[in-house]
C-alpha positions in Angstrom: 20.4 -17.9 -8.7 18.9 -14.7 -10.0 17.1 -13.9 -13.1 19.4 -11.7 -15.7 17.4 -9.4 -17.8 18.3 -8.7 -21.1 17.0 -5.4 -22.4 18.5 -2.2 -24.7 17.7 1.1 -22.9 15.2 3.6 -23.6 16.0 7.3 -24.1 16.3 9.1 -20.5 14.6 12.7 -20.3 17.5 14.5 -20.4 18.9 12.7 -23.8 18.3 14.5 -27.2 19.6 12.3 -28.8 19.8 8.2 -29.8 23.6 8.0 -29.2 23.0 5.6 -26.0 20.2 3.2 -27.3 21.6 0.9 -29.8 23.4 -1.2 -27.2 22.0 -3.9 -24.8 22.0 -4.3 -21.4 22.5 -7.7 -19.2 21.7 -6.8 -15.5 20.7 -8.8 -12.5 17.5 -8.5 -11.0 16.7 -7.6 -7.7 16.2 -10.9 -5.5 14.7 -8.8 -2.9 12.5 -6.2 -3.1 13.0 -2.7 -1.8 12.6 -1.3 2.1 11.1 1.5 2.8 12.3 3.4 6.0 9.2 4.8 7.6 10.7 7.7 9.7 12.8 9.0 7.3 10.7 7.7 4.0 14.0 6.5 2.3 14.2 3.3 0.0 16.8 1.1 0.1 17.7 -3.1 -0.1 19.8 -5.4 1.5 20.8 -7.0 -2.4 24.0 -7.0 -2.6 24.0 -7.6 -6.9 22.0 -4.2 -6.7 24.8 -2.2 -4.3 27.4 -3.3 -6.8 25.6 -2.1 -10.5 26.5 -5.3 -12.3 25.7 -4.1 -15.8 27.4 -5.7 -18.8 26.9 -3.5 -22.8 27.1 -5.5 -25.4 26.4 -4.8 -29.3 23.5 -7.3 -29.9 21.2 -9.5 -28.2 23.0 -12.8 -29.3 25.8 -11.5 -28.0 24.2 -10.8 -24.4 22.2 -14.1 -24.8 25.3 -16.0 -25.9 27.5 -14.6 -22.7 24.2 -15.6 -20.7 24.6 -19.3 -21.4 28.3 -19.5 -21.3 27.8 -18.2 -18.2 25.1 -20.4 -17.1 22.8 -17.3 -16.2 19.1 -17.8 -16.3 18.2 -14.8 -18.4 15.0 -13.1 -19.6 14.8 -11.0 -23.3 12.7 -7.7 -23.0 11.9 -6.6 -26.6 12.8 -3.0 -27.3 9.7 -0.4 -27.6 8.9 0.8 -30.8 9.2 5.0 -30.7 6.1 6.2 -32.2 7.0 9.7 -33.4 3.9 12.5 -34.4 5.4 15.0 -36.5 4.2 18.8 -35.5 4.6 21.8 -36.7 5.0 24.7 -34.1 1.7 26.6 -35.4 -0.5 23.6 -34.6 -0.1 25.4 -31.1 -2.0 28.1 -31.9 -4.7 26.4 -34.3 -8.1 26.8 -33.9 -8.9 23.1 -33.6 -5.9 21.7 -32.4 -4.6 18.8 -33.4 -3.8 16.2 -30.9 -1.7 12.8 -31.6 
């Protein structure tokens, strides 16, 4: 059977703001690793978990941990990164010495 991961999602690029990060995730993951065609340089799998984007939200961890063993899902808990946030101020761009951090 395949591994679960347990995780809550980072920020995307395109996000602003932290509306989508304080839930966690329980996904499958892949039991096969992707192909890559060579003529056409496309990726793809033959796992069928990963065709069908089995992804369960849930509010906590213990929650997704808890469904995990009622489930009898082997499962793996990724700790969330910590956001390191440097505070700038928009003149720093045009400092002298600039600051950098």
């Amino acid at each position: 059977m395949t591994k679960a991961r347990i995780y809550q999602p980072d920020k995307t690029a395109m996000q602003s703001g932290k509306a989508l990060m304080q839930h966690w995730v329980l996904e499958y993951a892949p039991e096969k690793p992707y192909v890559v065609d060579n003529l056409m340089g496309w990726s793809g799998m033959s796992d069928m978990k990963q065709e069908l984007d089995l992804r369960l939200s849930f509010a906590t961890s213990e929650e997704a941990v808890e469904y995990a063993k009622r489930q009898r899902i082997p499962y793996e808990v990724i700790p969330p990164n910590k956001r390191r946030q440097s505070r700038k101020a928009y003149a720093d761009n045009f400092k002298f010495s600039k600051v950098t951090g």
